[in-house]
C-alpha positions, -999 to +999 in steps of 0.1 A: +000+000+000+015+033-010+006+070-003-004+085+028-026+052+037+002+033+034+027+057+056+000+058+079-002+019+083+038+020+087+032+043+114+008+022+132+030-009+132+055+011+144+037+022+175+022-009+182+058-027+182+074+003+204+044-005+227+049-043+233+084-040+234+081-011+261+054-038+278+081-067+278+107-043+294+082-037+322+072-072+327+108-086+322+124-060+349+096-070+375+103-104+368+139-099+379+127-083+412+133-052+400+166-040+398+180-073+393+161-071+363+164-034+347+202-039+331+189-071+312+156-061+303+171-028+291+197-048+270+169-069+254+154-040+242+182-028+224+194-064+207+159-068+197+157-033+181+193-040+166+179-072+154+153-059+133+178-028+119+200-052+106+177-081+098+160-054+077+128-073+057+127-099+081+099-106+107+106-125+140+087-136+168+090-103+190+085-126+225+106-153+220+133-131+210+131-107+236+134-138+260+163-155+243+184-124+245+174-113+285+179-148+299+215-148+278+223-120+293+211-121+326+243-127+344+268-101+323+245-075+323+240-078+361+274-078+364+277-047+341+254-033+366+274-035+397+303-023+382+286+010+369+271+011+402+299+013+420+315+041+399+279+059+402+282+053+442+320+071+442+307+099+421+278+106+451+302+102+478+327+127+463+303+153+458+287+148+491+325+148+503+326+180+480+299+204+494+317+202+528+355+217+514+357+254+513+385+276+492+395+286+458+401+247+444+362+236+456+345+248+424+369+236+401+369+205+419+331+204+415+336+215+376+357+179+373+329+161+387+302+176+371+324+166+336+327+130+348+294+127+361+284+138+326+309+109+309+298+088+330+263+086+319+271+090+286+291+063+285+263+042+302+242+054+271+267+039+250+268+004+271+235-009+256+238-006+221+276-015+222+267-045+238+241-056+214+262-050+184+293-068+197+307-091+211+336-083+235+350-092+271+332-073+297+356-052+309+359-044+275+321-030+267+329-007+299+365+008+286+350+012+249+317+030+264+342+057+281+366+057+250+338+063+227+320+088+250+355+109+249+364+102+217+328+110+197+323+144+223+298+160+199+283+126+189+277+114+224+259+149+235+237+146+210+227+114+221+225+128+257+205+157+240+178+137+221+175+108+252+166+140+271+144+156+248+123+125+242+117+124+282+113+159+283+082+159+255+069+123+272+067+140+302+046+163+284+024+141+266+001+118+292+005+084+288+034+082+267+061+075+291+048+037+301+043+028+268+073+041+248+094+053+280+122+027+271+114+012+232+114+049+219+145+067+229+163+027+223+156+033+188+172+067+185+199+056+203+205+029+182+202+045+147+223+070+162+250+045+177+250+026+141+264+065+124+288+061+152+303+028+147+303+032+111+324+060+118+348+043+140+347+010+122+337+012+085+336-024+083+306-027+105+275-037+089+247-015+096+214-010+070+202+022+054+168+029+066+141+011+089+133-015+116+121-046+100+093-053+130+085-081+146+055-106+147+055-147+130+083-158+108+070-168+073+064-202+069 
C-alpha cells in the first residue's frame, strides 16, 4: 500500500511494536525483582531493536526473541550493573565529600565532577547498544563505552540531547512515558550508535533505513 494510507499503516506498526516491546521491558524487569532485572531487560530491548535494523525485511517472533536475548544476558548485564554502580556510588560520595571543602580549588573540583558525572552517563548510554552490536569481554564493553564517549564528544551529547528531549516531550504528553518510556529513545539511540560505529569501524555492517518489525516468521 503506497501513499499517505500506506505511511500511515507503517506508522501504526511502528507504534504498536514500540508498545509491546516497552510492555516486555516492564514485565521482564519485574520479573527480575526489579533492579536485578532493569540492566537485562534494558539490553533486550536494544538487541531486539538491533535485530530488526540489521535483519531489515525480516519478521521474528518479538517474545521469543526478547526472552532468548534477556535470559542470555542475565548474568553479564547484572554484572555490568554493579560495576557501573559502584563508579555511580563514588561519584555521590565525592560530591557529598565535595559540598563540605571550602576555598578557591572547591568549584573547580566540583567543575571535574560535574564533567565525569556527565561521561559517566554517557558512557552508560553507549553500554547498551555496544553491547548488542558486539561481542567483547566485559571489561571491554565498559572501557569502549568511556573511550567512545571521549572520543565522539559532539556525537555522544547529542545522544544525551535527544534521550533528554524525548523524556522531556513524554513528560509532556500523558500516557506516553509507560508505553514508549524505554522502546522509543532505544531506537534513537540505536540508529544514532550505528552512524557512530560506522564511523569508527567502516567495516561494521549496519542497514540504510528502517526497523524490519517483529511478529510470526513466514512459513
Amino acid at each position: 500500500m503506497r501513499g499517505w494510507a500506506g505511511a500511515l499503516m507503517r506508522a501504526g506498526e511502528w507504534v504498536v511494536r514500540l508498545a509491546c516491546l516497552n510492555f516486555l521491558w516492564i514485565l521482564f524487569t519485574l520479573l527480575g525483582v526489579g533492579i536485578l532485572g532493569l540492566f537485562p531487560a534494558t539490553a533486550a530491548v536494544f538487541s531486539v531493536i538491533r535485530k530488526g535494523l540489521v535483519d531489515e525485511g525480516k519478521t521474528f517472533p518479538l517474545f521469543r526473541t526478547f526472552w532468548s536475548f534477556y535470559r542470555a544476558d542475565w548474568i553479564p548485564m547484572n554484572i555490568l550493573m554493579l560495576v557501573y554502580s559502584v563508579m555511580g556510588l563514588g561519584l555521590f560520595l565525592d560530591f557529598r565529600l565535595v559540598r563540605g571543602w571550602e576555598g578557591a580549588a572547591q568549584p573547580w573540583v566540583v567543575l571535574f565532577l560535574v564533567f565525569a558525572l556527565s561521561v559517566y552517563l554517557l558512557s552508560l548510554i553507549h553500554l547498551f547498544p555496544l553491547y548488542a552490536h558486539y561481542r567483547m569481554k566485559l571489561h571491554e564493553y565498559v572501557l569502549q563505552s568511556f573511550l567512545i564517549t571521549l572520543y565522539r564528544p559532539l556525537s555522544s551529547a547529542l545522544m544525551g540531547g535527544a534521550v533528554y528531549l524525548m523524556y522531556a516531550a513524554m513528560t509532556w504528553l500523558p500516557g506516553t512515558l509507560p508505553v514508549f518510556a524505554v522502546s522509543l529513545p532505544a531506537v534513537v539511540v540505536m540508529a544514532l550508535s550505528f552512524r557512530t560505529f560506522r564511523s569508527i569501524d567502516p567495516s561494521t555492517a549496519i542497514p540504510s533505513t528502517g526497523w524490519a518489525g517483529v511478529g510470526k516468521k513466514h512459513a
